[in-house]
PyMOL commands that place a pseudoatom at each C-alpha (Angstrom):
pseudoatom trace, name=CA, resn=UNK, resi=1, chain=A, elem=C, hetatm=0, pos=[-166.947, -45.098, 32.137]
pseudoatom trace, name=CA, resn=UNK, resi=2, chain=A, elem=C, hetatm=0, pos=[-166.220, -44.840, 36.038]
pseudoatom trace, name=CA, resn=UNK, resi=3, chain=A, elem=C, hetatm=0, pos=[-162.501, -44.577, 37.135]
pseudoatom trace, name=CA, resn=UNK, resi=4, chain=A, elem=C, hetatm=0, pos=[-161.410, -47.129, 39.600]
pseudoatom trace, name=CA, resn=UNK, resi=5, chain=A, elem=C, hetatm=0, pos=[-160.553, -46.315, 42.829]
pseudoatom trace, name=CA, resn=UNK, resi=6, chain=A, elem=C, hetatm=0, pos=[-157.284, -46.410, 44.473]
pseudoatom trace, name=CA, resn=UNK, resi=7, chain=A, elem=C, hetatm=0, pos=[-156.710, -47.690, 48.062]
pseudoatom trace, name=CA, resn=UNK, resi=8, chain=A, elem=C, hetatm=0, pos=[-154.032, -44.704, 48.416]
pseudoatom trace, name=CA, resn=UNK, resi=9, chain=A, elem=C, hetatm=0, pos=[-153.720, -41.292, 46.622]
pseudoatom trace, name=CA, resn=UNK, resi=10, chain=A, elem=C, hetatm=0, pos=[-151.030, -38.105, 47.307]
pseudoatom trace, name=CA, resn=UNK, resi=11, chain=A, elem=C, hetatm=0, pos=[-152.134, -34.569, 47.210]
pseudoatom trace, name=CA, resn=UNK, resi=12, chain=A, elem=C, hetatm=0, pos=[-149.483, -33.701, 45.345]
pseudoatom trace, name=CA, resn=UNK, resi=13, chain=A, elem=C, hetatm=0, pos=[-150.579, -36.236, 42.351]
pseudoatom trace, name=CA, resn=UNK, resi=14, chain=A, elem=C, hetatm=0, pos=[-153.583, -34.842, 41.978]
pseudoatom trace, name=CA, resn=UNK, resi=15, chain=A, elem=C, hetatm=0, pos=[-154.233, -31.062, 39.667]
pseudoatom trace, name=CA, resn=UNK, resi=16, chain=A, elem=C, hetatm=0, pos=[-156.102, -28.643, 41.896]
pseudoatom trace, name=CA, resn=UNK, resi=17, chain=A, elem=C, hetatm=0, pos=[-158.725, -26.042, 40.646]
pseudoatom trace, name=CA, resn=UNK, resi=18, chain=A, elem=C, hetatm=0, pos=[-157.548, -22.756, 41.429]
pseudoatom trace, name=CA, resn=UNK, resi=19, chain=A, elem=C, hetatm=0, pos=[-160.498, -20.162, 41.189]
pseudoatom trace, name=CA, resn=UNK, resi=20, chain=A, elem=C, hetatm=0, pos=[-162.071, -16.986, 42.434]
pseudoatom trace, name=CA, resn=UNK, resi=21, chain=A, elem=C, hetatm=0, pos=[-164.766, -15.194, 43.112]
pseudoatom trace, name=CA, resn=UNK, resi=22, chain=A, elem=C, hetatm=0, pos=[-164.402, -11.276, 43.925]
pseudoatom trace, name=CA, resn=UNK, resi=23, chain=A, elem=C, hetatm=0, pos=[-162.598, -9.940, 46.183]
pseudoatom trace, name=CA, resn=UNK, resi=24, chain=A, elem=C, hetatm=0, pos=[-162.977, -12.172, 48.983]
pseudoatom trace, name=CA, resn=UNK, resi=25, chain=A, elem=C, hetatm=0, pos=[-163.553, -15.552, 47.915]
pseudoatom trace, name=CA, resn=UNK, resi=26, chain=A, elem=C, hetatm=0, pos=[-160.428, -17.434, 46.390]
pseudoatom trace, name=CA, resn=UNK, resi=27, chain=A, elem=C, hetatm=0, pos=[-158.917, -21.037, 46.693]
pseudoatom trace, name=CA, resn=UNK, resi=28, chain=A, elem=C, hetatm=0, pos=[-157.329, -23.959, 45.085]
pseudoatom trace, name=CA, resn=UNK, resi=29, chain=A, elem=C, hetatm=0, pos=[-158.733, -27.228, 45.931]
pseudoatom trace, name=CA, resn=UNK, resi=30, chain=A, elem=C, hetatm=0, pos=[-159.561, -30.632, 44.912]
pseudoatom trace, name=CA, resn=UNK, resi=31, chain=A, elem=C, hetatm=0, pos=[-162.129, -33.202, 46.141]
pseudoatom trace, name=CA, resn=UNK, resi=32, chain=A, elem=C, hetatm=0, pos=[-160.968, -36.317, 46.240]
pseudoatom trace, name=CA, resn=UNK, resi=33, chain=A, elem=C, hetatm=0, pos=[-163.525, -38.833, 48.294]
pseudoatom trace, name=CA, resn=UNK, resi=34, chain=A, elem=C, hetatm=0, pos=[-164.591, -40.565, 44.570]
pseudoatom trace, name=CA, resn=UNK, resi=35, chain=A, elem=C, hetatm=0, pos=[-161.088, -41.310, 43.637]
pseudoatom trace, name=CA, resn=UNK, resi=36, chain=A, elem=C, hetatm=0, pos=[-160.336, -43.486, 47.173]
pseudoatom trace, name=CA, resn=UNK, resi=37, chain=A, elem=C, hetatm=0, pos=[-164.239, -45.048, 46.339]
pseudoatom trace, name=CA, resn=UNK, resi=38, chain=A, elem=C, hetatm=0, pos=[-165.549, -43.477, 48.940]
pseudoatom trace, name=CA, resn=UNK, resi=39, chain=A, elem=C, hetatm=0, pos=[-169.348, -42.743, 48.009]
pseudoatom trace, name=CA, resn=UNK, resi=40, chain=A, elem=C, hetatm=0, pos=[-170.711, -41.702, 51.321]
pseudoatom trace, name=CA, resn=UNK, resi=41, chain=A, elem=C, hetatm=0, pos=[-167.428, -39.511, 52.687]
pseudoatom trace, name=CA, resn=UNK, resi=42, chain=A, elem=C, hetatm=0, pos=[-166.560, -36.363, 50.965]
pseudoatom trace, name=CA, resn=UNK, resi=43, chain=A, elem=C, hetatm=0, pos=[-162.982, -35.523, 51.607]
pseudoatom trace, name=CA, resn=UNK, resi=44, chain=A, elem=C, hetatm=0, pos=[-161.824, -31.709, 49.607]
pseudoatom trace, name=CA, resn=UNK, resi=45, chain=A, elem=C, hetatm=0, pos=[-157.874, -30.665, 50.080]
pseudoatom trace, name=CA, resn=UNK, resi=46, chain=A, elem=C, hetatm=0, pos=[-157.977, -26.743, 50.077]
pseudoatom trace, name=CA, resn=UNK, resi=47, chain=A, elem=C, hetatm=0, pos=[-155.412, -24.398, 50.200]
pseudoatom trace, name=CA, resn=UNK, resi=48, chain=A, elem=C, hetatm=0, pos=[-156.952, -20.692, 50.767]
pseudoatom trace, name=CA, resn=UNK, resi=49, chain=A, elem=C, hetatm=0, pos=[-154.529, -16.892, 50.270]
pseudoatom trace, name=CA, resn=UNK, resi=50, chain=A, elem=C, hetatm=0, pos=[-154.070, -14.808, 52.778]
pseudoatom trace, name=CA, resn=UNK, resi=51, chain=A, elem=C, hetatm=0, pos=[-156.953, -12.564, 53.311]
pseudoatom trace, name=CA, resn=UNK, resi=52, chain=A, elem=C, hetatm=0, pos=[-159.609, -14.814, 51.345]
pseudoatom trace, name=CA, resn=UNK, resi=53, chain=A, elem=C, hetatm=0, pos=[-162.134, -17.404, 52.294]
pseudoatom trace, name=CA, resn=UNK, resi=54, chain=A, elem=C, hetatm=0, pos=[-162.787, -20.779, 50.286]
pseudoatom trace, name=CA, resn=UNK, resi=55, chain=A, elem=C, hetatm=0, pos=[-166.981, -20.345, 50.955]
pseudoatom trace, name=CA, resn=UNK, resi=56, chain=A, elem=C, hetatm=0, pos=[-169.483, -18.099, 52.433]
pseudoatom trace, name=CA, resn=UNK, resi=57, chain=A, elem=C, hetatm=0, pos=[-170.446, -18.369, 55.944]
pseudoatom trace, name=CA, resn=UNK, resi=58, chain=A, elem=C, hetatm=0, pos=[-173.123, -21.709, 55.646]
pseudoatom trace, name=CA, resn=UNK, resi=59, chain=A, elem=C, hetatm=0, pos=[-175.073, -24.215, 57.749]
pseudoatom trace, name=CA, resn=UNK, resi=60, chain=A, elem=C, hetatm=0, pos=[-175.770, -27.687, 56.721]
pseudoatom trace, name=CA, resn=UNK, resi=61, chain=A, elem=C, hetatm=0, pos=[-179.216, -29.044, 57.260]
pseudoatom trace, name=CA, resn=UNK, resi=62, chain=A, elem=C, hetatm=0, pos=[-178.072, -33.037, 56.820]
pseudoatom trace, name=CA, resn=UNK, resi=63, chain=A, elem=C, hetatm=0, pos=[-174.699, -33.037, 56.547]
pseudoatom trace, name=CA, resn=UNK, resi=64, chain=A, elem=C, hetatm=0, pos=[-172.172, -33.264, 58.659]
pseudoatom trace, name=CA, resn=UNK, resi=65, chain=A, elem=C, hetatm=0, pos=[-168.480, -31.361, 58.459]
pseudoatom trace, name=CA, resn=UNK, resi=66, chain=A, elem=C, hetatm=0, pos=[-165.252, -31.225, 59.597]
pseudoatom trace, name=CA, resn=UNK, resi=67, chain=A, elem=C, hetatm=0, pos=[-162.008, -29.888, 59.149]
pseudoatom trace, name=CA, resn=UNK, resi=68, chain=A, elem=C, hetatm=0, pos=[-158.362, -30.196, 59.783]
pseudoatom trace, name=CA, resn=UNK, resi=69, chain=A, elem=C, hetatm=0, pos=[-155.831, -27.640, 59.602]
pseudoatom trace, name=CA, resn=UNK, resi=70, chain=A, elem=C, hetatm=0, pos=[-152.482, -28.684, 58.095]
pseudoatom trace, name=CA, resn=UNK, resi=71, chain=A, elem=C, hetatm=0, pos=[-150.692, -25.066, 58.099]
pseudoatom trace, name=CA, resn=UNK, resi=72, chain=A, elem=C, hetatm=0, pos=[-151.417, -21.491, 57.780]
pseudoatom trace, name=CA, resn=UNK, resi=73, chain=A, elem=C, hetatm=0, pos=[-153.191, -19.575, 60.912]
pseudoatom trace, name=CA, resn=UNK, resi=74, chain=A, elem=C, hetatm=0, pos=[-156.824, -18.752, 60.220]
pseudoatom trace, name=CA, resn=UNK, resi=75, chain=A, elem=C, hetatm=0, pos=[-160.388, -17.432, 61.486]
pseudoatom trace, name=CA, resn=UNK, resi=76, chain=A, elem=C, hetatm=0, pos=[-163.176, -20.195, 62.283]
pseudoatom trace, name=CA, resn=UNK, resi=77, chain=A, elem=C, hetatm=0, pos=[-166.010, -18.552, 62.336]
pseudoatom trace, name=CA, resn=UNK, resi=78, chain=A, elem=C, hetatm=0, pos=[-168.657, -20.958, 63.866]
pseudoatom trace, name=CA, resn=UNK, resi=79, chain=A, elem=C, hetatm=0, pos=[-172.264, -19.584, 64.525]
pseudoatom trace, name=CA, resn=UNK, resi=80, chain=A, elem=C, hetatm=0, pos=[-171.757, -16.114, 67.020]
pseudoatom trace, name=CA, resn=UNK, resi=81, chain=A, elem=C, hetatm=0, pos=[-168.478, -17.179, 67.847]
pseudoatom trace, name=CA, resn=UNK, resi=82, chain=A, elem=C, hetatm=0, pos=[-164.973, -16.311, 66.127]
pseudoatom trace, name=CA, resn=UNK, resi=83, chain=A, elem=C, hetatm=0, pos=[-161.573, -18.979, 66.762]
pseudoatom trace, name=CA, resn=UNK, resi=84, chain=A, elem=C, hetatm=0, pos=[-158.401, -18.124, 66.002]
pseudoatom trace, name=CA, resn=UNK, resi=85, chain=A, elem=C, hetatm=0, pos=[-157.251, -21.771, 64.038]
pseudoatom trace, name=CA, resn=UNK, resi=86, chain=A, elem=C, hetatm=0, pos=[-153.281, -23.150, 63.481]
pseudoatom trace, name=CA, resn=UNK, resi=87, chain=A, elem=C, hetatm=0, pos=[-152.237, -26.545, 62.458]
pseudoatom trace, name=CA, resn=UNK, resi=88, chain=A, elem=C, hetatm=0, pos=[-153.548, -29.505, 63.918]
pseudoatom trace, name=CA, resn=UNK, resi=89, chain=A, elem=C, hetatm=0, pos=[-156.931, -27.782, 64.611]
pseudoatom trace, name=CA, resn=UNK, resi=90, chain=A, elem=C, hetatm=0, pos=[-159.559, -29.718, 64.096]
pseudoatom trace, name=CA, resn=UNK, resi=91, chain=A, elem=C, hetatm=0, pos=[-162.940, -27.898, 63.657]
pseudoatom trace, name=CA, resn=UNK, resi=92, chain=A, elem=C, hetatm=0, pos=[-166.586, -29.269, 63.850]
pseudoatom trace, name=CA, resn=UNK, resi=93, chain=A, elem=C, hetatm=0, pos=[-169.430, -28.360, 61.715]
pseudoatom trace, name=CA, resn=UNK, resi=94, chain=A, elem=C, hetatm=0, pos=[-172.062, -30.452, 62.841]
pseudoatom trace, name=CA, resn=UNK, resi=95, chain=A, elem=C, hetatm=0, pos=[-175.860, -29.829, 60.386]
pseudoatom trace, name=CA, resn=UNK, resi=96, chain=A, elem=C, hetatm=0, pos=[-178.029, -27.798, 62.269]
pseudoatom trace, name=CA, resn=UNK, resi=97, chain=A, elem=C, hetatm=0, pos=[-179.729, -24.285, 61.665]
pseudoatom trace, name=CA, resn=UNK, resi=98, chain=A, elem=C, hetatm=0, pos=[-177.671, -20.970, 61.954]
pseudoatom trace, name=CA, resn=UNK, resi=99, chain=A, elem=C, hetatm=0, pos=[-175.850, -21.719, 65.398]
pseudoatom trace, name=CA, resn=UNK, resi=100, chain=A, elem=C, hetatm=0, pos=[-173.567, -24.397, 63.267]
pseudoatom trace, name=CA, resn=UNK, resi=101, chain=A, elem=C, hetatm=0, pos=[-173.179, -21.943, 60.214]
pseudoatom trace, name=CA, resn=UNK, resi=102, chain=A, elem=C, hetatm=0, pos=[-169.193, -21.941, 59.674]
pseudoatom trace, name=CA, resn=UNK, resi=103, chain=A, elem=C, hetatm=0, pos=[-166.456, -19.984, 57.466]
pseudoatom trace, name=CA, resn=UNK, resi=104, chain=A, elem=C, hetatm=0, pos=[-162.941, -20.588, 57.111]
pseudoatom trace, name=CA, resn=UNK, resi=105, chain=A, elem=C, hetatm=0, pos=[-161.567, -17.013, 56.808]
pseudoatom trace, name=CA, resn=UNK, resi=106, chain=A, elem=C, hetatm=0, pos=[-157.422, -17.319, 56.477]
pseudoatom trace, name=CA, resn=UNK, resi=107, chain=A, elem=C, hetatm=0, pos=[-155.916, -14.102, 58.820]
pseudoatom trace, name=CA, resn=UNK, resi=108, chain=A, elem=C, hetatm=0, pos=[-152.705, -14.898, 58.480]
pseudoatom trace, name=CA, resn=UNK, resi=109, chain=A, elem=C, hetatm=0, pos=[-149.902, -14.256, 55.848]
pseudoatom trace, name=CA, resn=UNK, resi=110, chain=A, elem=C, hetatm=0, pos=[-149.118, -17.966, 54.334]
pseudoatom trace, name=CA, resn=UNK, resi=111, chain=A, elem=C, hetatm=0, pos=[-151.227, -19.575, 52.618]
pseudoatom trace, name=CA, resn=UNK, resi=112, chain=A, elem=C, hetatm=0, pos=[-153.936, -21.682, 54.576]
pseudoatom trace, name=CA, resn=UNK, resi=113, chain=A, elem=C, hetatm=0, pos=[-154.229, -25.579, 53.725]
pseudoatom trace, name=CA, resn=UNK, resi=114, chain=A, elem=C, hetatm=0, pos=[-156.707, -27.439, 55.045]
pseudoatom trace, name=CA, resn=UNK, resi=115, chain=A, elem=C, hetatm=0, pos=[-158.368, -30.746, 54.688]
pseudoatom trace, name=CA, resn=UNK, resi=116, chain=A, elem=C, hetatm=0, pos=[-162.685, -31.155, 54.465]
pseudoatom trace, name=CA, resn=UNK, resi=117, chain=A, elem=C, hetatm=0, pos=[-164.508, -34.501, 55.930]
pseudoatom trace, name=CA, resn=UNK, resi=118, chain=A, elem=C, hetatm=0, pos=[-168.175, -34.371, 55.155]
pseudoatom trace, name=CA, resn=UNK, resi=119, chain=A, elem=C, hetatm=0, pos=[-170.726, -36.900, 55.516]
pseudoatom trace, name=CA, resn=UNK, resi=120, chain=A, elem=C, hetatm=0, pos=[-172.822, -37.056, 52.151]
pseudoatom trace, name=CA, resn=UNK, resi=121, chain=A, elem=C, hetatm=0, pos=[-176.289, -36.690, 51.920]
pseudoatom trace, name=CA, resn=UNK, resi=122, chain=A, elem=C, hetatm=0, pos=[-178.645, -37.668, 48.683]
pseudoatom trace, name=CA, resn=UNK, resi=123, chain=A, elem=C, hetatm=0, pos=[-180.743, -34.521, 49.743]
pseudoatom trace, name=CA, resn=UNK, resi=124, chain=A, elem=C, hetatm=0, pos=[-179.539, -31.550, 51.414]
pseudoatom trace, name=CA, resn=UNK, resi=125, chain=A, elem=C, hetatm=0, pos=[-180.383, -28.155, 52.419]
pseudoatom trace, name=CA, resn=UNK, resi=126, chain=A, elem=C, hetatm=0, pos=[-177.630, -25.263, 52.674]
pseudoatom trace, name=CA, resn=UNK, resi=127, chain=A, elem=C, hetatm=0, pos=[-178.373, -21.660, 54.249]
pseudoatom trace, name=CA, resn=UNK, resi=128, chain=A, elem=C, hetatm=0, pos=[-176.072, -18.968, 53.584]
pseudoatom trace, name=CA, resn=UNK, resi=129, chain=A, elem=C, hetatm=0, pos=[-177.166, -16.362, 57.106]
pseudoatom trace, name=CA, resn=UNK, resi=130, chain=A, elem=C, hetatm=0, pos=[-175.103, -13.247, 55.868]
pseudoatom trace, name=CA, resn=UNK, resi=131, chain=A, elem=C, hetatm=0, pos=[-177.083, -12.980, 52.182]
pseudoatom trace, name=CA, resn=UNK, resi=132, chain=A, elem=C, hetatm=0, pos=[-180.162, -14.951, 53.284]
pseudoatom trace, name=CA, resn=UNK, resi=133, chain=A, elem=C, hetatm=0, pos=[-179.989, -17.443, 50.355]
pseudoatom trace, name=CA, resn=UNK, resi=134, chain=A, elem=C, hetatm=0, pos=[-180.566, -21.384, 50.378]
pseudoatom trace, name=CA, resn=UNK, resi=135, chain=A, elem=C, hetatm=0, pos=[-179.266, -24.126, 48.413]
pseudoatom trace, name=CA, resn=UNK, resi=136, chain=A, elem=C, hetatm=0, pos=[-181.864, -27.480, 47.863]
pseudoatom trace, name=CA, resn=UNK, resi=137, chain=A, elem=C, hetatm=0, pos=[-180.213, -29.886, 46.220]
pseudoatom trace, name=CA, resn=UNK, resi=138, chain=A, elem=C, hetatm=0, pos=[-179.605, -33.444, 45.318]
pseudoatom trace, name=CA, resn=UNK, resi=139, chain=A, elem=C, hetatm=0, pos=[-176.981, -36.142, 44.164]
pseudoatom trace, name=CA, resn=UNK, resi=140, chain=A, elem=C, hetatm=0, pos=[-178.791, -39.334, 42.589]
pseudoatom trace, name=CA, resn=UNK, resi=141, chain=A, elem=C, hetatm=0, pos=[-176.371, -41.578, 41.975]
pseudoatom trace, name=CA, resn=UNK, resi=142, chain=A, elem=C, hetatm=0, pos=[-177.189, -43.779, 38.353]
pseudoatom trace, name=CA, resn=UNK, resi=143, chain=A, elem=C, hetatm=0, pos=[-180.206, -41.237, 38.356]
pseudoatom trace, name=CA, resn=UNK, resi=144, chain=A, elem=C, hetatm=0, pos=[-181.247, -39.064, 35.051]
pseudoatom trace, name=CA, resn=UNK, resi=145, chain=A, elem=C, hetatm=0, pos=[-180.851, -36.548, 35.753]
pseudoatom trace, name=CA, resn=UNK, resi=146, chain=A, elem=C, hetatm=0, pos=[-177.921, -36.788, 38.454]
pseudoatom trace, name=CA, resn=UNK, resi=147, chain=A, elem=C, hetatm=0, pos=[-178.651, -33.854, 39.954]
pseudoatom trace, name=CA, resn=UNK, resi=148, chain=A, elem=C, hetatm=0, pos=[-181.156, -31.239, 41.402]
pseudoatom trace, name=CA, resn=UNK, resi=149, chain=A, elem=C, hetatm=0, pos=[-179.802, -27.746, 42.591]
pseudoatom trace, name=CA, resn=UNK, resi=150, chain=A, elem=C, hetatm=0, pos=[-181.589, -24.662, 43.069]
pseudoatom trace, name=CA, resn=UNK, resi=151, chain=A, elem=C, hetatm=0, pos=[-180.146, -21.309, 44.827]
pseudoatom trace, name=CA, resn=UNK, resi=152, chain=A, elem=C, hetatm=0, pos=[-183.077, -19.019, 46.105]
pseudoatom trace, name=CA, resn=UNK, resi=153, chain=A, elem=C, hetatm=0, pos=[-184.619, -16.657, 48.902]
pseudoatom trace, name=CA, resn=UNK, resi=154, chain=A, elem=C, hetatm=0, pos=[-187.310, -17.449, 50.896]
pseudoatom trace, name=CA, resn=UNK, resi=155, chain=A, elem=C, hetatm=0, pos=[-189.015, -14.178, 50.295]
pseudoatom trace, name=CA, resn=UNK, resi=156, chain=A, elem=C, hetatm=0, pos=[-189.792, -15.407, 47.018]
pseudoatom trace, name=CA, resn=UNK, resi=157, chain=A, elem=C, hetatm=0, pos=[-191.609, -18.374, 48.506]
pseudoatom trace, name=CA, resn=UNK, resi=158, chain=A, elem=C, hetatm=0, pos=[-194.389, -20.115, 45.859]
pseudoatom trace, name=CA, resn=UNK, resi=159, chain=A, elem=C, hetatm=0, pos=[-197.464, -21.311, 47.224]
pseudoatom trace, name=CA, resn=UNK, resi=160, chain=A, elem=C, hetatm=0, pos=[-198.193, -25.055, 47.107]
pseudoatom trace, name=CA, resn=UNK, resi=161, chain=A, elem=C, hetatm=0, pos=[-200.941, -24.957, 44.388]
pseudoatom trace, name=CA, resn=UNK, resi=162, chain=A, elem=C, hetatm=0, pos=[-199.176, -22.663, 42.565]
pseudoatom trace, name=CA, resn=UNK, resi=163, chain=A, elem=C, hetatm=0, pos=[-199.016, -23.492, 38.445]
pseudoatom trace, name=CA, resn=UNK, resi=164, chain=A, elem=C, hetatm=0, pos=[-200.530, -27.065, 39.066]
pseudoatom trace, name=CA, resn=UNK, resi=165, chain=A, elem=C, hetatm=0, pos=[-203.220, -27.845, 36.597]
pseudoatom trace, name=CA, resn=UNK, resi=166, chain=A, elem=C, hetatm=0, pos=[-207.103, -27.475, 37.520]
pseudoatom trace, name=CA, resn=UNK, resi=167, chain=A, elem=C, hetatm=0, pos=[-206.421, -25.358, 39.843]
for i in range(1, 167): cmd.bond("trace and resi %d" % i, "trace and resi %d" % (i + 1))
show_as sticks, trace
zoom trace
């Protein structure tokens, strides 16, 4: 059963997932864009420790991001380039190879809140430049399954004919 959405919502209303991933990857955070019945606008409330990161450094081949910096002093790291971030930032992730791969890193000693726009795509393509990874994957809205997601290398690249039958 789908929830309704609301024409308003609060932050604080809503129970953020707090989690973590080594040493350098922590946050509490929430998307939120479903609840306000918005299915083409992803919108993620994010509030990142001192000394951590919410995501590895990334580039978007389809979608579009951008962020907004509510408090907290931070590290943008945006293709070669570093930026020192403070509230009322507003950072630009536009899709595009490695010179639009981006990281939040938070430098400072509060903790860093921040607010994520994204366009959504049905198909998208993530690369991940420091670990050489990529992400394929899919949302298919009223579609069994819903989704498609696979994490690999492209090292371990397949050839076209590979496995198919008769061949």
């Amino acid at each position: 059963m789908a929830t309704e959405a609301k024409a308003a919502i609060n932050i604080a209303d809503l129970k953020l997932d707090h989690w973590k991933q080594g040493e350098f990857y922590e946050s509490a955070d929430i998307s939120f864009g479903a609840l306000l019945g918005l299915a083409g606008l992803g919108i993620s409330y994010n509030e990142v420790p001192p000394g951590k990161s919410s995501c590895p450094f990334h580039n978007h081949h389809v979608e579009d991001e951008l962020f907004y910096v509510i408090s907290g002093a931070g590290e943008y790291r945006f293709g070669d380039e570093r930026h020192a971030i403070k509230p009322g930032d507003v950072l630009g992730a536009p899709a595009g190879g490695p010179e639009t791969a981006h990281q939040i890193i938070n430098t400072g000693t509060a903790t860093l809140i921040y607010l994520g726009i994204s366009t959504m795509a049905k198909t998208e393509i993530v690369e991940y430049p420091d670990s050489g990874k990529f992400l394929a994957k899919t949302n298919r809205d009223g579609v069994k399954p819903r989704r498609f997601r696979h994490i690999g290398r492209p090292e371990s690249d397949l050839d076209y004919w590979d496995g198919e039958p008769g061949v």
